[in-house]
C-alpha atoms as a printed R data frame, in Angstrom:
    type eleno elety resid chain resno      x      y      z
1   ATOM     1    CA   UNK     A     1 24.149 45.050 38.634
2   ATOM     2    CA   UNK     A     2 21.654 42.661 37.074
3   ATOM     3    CA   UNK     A     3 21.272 41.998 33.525
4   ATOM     4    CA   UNK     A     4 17.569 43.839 32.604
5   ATOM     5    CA   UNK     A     5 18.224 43.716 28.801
6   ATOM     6    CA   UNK     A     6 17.890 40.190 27.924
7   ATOM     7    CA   UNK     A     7 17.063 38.158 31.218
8   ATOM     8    CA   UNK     A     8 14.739 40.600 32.922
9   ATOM     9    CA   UNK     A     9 15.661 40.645 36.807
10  ATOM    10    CA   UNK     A    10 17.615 37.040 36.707
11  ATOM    11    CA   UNK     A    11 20.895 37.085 36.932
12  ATOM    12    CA   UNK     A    12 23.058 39.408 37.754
13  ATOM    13    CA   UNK     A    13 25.869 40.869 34.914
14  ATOM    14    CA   UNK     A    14 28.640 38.893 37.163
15  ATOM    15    CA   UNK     A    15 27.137 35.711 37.879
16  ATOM    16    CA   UNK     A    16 26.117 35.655 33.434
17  ATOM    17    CA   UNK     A    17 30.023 36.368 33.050
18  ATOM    18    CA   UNK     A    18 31.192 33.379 34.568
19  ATOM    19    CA   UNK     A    19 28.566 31.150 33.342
20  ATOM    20    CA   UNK     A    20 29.650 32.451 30.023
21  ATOM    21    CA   UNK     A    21 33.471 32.355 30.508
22  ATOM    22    CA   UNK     A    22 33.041 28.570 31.568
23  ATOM    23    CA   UNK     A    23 31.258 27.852 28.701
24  ATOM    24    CA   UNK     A    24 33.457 29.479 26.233
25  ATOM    25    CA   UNK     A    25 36.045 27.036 27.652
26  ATOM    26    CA   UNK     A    26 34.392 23.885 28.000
27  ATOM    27    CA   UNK     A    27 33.290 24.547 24.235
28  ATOM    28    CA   UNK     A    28 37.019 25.413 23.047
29  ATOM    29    CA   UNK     A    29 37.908 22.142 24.995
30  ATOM    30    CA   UNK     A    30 34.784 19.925 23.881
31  ATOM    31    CA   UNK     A    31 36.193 20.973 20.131
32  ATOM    32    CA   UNK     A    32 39.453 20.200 20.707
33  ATOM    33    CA   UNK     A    33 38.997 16.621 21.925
34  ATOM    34    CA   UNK     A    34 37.412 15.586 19.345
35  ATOM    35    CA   UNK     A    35 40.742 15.560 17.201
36  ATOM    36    CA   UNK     A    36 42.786 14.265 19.987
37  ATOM    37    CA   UNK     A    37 40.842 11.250 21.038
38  ATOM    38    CA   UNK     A    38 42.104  8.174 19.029
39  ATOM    39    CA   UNK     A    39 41.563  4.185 18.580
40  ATOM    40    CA   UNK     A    40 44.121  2.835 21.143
41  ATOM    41    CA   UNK     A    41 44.653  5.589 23.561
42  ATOM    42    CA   UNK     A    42 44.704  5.103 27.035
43  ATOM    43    CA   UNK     A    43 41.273  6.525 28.928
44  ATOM    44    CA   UNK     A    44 43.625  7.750 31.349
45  ATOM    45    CA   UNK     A    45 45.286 10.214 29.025
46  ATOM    46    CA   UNK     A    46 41.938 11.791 27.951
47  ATOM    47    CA   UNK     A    47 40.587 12.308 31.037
48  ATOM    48    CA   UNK     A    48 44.184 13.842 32.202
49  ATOM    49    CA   UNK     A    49 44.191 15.953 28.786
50  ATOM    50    CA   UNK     A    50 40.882 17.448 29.521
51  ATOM    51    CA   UNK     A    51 41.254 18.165 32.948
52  ATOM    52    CA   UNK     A    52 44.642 19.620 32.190
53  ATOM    53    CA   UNK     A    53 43.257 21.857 29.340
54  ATOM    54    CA   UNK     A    54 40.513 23.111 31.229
55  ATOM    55    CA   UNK     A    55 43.057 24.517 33.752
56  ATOM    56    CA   UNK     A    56 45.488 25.799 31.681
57  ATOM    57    CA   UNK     A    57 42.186 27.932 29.682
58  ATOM    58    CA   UNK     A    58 41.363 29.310 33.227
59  ATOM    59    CA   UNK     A    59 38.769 27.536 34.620
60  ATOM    60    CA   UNK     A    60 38.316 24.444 36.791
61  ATOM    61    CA   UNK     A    61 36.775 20.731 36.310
62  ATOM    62    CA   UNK     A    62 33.110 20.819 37.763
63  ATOM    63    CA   UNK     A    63 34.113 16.793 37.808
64  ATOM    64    CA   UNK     A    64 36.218 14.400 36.428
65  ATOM    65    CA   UNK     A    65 36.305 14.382 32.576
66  ATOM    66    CA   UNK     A    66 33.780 11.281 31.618
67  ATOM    67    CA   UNK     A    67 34.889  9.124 28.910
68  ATOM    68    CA   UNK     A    68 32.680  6.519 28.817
69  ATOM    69    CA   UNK     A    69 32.211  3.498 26.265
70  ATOM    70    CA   UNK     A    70 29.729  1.910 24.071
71  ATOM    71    CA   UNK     A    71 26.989  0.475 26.311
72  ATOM    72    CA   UNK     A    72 28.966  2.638 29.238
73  ATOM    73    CA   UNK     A    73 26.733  5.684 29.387
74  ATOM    74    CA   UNK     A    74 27.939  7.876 31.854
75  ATOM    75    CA   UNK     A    75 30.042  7.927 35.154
76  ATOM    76    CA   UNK     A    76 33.431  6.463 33.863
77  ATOM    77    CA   UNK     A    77 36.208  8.137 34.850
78  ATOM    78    CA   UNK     A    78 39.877  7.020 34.809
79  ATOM    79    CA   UNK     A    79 41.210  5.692 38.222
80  ATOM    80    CA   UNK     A    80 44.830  6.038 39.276
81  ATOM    81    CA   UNK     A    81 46.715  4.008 36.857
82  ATOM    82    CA   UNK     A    82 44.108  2.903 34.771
83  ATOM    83    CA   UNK     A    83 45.515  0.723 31.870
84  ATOM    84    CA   UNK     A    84 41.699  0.573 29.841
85  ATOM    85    CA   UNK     A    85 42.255  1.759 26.552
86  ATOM    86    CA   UNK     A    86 39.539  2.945 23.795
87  ATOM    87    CA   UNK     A    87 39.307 -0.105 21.232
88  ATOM    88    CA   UNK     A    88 38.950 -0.203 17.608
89  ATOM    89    CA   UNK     A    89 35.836  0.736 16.548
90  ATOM    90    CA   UNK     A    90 34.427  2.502 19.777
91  ATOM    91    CA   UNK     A    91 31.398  5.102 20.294
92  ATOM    92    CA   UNK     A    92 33.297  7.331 23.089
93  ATOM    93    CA   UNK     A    93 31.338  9.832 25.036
94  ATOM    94    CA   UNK     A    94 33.466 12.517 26.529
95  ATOM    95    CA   UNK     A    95 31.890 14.322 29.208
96  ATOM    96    CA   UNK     A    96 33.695 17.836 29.912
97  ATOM    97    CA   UNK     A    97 32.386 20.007 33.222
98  ATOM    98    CA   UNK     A    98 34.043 23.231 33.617
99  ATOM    99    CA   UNK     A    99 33.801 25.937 36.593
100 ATOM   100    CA   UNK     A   100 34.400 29.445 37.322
101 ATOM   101    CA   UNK     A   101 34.228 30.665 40.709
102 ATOM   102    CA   UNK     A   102 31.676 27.333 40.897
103 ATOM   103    CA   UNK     A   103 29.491 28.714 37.798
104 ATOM   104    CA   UNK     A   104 29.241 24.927 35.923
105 ATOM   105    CA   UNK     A   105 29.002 24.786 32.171
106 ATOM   106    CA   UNK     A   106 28.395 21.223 31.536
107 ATOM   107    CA   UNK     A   107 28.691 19.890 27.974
108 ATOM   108    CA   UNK     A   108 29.521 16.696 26.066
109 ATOM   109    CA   UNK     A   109 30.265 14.915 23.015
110 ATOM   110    CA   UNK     A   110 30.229 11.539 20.792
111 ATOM   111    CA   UNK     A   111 33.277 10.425 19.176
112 ATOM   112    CA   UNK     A   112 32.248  7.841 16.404
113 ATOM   113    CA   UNK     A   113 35.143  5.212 15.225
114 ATOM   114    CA   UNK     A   114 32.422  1.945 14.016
115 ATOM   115    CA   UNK     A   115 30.616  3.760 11.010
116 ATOM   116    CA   UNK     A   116 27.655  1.552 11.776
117 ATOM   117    CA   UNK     A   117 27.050  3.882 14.963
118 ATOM   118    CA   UNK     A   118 27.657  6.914 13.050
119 ATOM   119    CA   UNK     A   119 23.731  7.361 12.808
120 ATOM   120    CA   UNK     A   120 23.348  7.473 16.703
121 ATOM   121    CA   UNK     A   121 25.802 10.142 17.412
122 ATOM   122    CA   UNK     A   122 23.734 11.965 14.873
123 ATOM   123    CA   UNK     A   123 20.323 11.275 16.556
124 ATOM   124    CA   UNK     A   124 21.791 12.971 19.839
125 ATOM   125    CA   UNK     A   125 23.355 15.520 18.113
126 ATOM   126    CA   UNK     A   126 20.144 16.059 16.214
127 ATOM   127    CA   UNK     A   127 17.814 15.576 19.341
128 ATOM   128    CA   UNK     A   128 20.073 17.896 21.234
129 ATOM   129    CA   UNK     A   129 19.380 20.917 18.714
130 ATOM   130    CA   UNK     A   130 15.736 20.326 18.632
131 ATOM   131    CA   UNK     A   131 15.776 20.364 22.495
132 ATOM   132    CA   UNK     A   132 17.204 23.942 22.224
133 ATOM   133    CA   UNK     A   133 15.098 25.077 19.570
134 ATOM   134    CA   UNK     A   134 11.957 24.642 21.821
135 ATOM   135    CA   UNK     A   135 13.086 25.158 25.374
136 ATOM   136    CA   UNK     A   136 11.695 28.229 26.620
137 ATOM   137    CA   UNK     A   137  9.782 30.068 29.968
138 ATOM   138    CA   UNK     A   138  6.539 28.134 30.530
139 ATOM   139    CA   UNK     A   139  7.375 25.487 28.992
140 ATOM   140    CA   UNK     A   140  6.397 22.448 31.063
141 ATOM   141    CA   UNK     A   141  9.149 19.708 31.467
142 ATOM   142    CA   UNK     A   142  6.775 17.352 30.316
143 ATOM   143    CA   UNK     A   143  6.183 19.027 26.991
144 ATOM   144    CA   UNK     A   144 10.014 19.065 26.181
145 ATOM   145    CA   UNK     A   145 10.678 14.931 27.084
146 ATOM   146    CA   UNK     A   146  7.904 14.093 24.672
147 ATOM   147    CA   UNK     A   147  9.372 16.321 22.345
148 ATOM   148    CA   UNK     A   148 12.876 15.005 22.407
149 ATOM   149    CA   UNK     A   149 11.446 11.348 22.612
150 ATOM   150    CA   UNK     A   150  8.932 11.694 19.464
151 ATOM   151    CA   UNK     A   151 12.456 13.351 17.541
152 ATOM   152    CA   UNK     A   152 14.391 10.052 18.234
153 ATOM   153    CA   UNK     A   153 11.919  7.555 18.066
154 ATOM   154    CA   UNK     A   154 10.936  9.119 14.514
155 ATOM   155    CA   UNK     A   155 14.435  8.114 13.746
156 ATOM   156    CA   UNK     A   156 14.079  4.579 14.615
157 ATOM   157    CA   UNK     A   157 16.208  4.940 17.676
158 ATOM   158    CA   UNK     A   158 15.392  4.799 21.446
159 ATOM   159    CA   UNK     A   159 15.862  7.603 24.020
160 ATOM   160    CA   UNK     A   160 17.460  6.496 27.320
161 ATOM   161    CA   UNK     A   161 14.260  6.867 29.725
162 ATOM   162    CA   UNK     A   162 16.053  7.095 33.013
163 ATOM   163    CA   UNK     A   163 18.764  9.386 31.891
164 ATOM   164    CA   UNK     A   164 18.380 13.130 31.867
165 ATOM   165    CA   UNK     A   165 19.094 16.874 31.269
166 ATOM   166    CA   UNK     A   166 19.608 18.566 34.781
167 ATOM   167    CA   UNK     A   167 19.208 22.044 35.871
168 ATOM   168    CA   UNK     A   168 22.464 23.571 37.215
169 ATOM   169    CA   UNK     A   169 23.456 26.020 40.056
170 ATOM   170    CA   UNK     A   170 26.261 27.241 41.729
171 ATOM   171    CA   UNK     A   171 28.713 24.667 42.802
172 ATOM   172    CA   UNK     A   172 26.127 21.923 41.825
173 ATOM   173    CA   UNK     A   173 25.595 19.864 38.491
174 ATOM   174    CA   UNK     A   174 22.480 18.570 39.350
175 ATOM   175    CA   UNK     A   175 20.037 21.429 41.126
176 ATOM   176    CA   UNK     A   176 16.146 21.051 41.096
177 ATOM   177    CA   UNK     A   177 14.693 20.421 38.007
178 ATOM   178    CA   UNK     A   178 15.396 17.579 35.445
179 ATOM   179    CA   UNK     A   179 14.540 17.624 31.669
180 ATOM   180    CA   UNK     A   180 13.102 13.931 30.725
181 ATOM   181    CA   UNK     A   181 14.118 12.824 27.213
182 ATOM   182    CA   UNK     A   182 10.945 11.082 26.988
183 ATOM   183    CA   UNK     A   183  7.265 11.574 27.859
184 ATOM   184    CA   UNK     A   184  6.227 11.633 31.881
185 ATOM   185    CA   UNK     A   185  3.643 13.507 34.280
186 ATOM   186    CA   UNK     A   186  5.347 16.463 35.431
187 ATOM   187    CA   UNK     A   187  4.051 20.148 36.189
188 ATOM   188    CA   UNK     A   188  7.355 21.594 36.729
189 ATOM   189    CA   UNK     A   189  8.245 24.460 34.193
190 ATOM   190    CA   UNK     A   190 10.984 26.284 32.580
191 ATOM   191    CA   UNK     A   191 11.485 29.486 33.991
192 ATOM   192    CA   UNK     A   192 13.564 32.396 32.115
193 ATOM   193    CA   UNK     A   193 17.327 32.824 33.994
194 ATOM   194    CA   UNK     A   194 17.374 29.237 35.029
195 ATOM   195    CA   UNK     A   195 20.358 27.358 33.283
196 ATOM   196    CA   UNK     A   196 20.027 23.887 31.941
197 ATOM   197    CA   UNK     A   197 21.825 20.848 30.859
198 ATOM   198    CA   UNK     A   198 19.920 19.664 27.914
199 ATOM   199    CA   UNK     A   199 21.873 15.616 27.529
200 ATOM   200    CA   UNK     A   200 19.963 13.434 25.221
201 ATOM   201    CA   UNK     A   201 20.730 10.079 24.927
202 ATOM   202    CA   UNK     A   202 20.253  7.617 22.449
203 ATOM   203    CA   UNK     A   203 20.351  3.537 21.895
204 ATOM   204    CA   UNK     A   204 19.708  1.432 18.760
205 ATOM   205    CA   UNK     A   205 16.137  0.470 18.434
206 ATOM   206    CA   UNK     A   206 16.698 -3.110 19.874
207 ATOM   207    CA   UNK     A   207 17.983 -1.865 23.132
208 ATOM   208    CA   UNK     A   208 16.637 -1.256 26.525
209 ATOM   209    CA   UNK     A   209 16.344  2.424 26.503
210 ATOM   210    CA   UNK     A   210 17.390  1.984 29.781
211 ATOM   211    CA   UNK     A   211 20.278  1.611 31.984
212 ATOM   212    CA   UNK     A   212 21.543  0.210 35.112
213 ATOM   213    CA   UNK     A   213 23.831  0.952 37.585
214 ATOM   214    CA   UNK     A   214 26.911 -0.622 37.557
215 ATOM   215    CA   UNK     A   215 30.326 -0.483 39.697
216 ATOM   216    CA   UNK     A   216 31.805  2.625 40.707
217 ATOM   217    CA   UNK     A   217 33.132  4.599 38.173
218 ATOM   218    CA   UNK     A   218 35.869  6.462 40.131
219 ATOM   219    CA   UNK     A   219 34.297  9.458 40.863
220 ATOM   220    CA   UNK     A   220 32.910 10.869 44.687
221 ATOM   221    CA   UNK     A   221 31.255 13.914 46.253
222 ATOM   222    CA   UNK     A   222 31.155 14.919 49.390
223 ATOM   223    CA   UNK     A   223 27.529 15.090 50.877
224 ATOM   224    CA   UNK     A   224 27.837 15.363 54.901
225 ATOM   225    CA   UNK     A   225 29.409 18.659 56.541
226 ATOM   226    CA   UNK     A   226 30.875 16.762 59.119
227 ATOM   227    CA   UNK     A   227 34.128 15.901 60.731
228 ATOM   228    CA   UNK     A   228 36.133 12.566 61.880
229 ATOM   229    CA   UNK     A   229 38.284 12.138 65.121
230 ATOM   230    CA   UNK     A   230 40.983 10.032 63.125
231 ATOM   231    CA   UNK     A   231 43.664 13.356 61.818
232 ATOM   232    CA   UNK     A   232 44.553 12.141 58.810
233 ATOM   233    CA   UNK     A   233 41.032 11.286 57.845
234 ATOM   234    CA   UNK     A   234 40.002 14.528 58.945
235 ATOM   235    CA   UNK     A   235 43.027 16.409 56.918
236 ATOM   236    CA   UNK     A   236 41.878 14.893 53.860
237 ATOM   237    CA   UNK     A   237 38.342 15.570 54.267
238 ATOM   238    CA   UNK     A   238 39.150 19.328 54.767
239 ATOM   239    CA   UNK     A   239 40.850 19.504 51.595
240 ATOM   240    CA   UNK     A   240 37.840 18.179 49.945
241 ATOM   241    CA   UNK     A   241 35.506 20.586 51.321
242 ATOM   242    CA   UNK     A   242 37.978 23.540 50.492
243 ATOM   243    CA   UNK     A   243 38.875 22.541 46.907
244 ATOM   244    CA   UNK     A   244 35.638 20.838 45.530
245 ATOM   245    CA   UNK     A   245 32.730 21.880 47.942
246 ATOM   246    CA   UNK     A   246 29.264 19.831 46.315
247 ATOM   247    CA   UNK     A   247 31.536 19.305 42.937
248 ATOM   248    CA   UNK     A   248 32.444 15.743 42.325
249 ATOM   249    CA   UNK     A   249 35.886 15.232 41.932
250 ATOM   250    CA   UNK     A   250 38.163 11.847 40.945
251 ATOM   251    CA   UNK     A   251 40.403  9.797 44.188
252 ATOM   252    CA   UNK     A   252 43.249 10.705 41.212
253 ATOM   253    CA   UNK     A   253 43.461 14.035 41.947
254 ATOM   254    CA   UNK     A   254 44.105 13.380 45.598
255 ATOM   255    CA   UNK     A   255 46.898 11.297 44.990
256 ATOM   256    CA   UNK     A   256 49.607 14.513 44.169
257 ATOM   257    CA   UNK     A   257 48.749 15.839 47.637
258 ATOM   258    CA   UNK     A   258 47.976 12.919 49.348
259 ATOM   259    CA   UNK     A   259 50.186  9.302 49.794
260 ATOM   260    CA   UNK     A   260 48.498  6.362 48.817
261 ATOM   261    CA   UNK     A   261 47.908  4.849 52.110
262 ATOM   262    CA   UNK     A   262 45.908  7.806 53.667
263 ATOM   263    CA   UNK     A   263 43.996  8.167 50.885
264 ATOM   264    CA   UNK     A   264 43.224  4.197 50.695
265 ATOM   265    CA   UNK     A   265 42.220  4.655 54.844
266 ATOM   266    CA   UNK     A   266 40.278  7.981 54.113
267 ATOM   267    CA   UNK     A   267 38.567  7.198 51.607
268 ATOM   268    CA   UNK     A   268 37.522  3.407 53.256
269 ATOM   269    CA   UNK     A   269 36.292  5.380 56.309
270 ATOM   270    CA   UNK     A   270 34.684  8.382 54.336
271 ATOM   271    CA   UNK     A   271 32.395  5.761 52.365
272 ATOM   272    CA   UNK     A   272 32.097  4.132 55.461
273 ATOM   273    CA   UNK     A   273 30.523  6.792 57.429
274 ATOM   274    CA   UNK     A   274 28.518  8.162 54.076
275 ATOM   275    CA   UNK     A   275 29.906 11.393 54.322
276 ATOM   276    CA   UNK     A   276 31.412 10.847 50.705
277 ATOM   277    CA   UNK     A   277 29.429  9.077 48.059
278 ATOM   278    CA   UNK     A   278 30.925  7.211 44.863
279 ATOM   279    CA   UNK     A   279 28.995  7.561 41.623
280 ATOM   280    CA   UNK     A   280 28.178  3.899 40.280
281 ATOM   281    CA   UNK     A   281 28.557  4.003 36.214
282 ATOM   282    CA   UNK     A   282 25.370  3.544 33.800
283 ATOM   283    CA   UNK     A   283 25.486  0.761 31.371
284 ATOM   284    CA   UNK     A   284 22.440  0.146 28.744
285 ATOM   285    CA   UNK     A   285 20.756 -2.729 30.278
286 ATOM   286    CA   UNK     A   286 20.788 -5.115 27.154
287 ATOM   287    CA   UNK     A   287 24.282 -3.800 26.475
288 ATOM   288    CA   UNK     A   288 23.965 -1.815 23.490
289 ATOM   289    CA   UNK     A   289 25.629  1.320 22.155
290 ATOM   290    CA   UNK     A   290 24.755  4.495 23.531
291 ATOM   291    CA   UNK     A   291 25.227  8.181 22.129
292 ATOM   292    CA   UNK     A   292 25.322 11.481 24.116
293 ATOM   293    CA   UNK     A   293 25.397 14.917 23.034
294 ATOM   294    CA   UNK     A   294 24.949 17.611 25.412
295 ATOM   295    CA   UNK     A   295 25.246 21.730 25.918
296 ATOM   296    CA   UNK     A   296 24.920 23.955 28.786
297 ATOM   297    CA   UNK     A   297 21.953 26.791 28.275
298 ATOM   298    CA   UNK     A   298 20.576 29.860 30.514
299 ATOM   299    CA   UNK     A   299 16.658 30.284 29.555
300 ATOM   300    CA   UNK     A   300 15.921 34.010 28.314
301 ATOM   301    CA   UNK     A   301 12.745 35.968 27.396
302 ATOM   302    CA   UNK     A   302 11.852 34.242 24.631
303 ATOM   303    CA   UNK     A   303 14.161 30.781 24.615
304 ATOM   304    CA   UNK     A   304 17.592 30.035 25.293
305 ATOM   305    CA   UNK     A   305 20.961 31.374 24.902
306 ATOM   306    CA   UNK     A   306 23.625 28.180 24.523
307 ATOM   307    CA   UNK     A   307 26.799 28.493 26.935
308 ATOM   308    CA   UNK     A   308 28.781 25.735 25.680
């Protein structure tokens, strides 16, 4: 049955249920972090916290739980055994994915321990409600990354130009469309029943507004359907494409099924042959601080209803 009251023919009652019901727990988890995360905690126990949480609320991780850094912007997630800790005075991004039945709420938030930085996790917070107060059907893609880039620049602030908002399908984080945080020549639309990541992100005014890829981060996806000749290769691979399909998922989570020296050969030969792909992490390229703020939203009639 499809959902004619406030999406028109878009998405059916079912499909809005779980987008919803992942939402509602990302949200409930996004909230909770913020009082758990401390100065001196090990990344490790975040990431393992959210994950955990998400699972025991009834959904599933769409990826590895992000915490990522300062001028770390995205992609860092905590490798088996990882001894990095957050340090004194830290602007910590945690980025939370959560699935149901592969329906992806996506949503994120700045923890702010140097109250120097306070004002930039503001700026994305702020530039991530004026996103949602103007995204709506026909509005071009264009329209919105000026928007969100005149917003923090009015602030004094810099958006991160090569970092964006995403549109989201089933079993896939990033899907089609992208929403710009700054201005660009794009005739792409928003159309109603699409869902959205709106994921602003923000450096101090003497910074890049830019990053660069770094090493990588810890987290893969599979991208070929295909299979090896080598067994235990081929064993592991099949439990990728069974548990995470297109989702990206963290070497970690491998290792309670898995012993170490498989995984170490699988995933060597896996890279190898590019059916899996490792996510390199962003760092601002003059290293400077970077904020993130972020919520999942499906597009209705007349704007937006927020998920997360």
């Amino acid at each position: 049955m499809l959902d004619k009251t406030v999406y028109g023919l878009i998405l059916e009652k079912n499909v809005l249920k779980k987008y919803r019901e992942a939402g509602k727990i990302a949200r409930k988890v996004r909230e909770n972090v913020r009082k758990f995360v401390k100065e001196g905690m090990a990344i490790i126990e975040v990431c393992e916290w959210v994950e955990d949480e998400i699972r025991r609320l009834g959904g599933q991780p769409a990826f590895p739980c992000n915490v990522s850094i300062n001028h770390v912007a995205a992609h860092y997630t905590s490798p088996t055994n990882d001894r990095s800790i957050i340090s004194d005075r830290s602007l910590v991004k945690v980025d939370i994915g959560v699935h149901v039945d592969g329906y992806i709420a996506d949503t994120a938030v700045t923890i702010c321990f140097d109250p120097e930085l306070v004002f930039l996790e503001e700026t994305a917070r702020q530039a991530l409600m004026r996103g949602i107060e103007i995204i709506r059907p026909g509005l071009l893609t264009s329209e919105f990354g000026s928007a969100i880039q005149r917003f923090i620049e009015s602030r004094g602030l810099k958006p991160i130009s090569n970092l964006t908002g995403h549109q989201i399908d089933r079993y896939l984080v990033h899907a089609g469309k992208s929403l710009p945080n700054v201005a660009h020549f794009s005739l792409s639309r928003i159309k109603e029943g699409e869902v959205f990541a709106i994921e602003p992100f923000v450096t101090t005014r003497d910074g890049a507004g830019r990053v660069r890829e770094g090493p990588p981060g810890n987290i893969y996806r599979l991208v070929k359907q295909k299979s090896v000749k080598d067994p235990e290769v081929n064993k592991v691979l099949t439990y990728i494409k069974n548990h995470y399909r297109t989702l990206p998922f963290a070497e970690r989570w491998l290792r309670k099924v898995f012993p170490e020296k498989i995984l170490t050969k699988s995933f060597s030969k896996l890279l190898k042959s590019r059916i899996l792909m490792a996510y390199p992490i962003f760092v601002e390229v003059k290293g400077k601080p970077v904020a993130q703020a972020e919520h999942t939203v499906v597009i209705t009639k007349d704007g937006c209803e927020v998920l997360t």
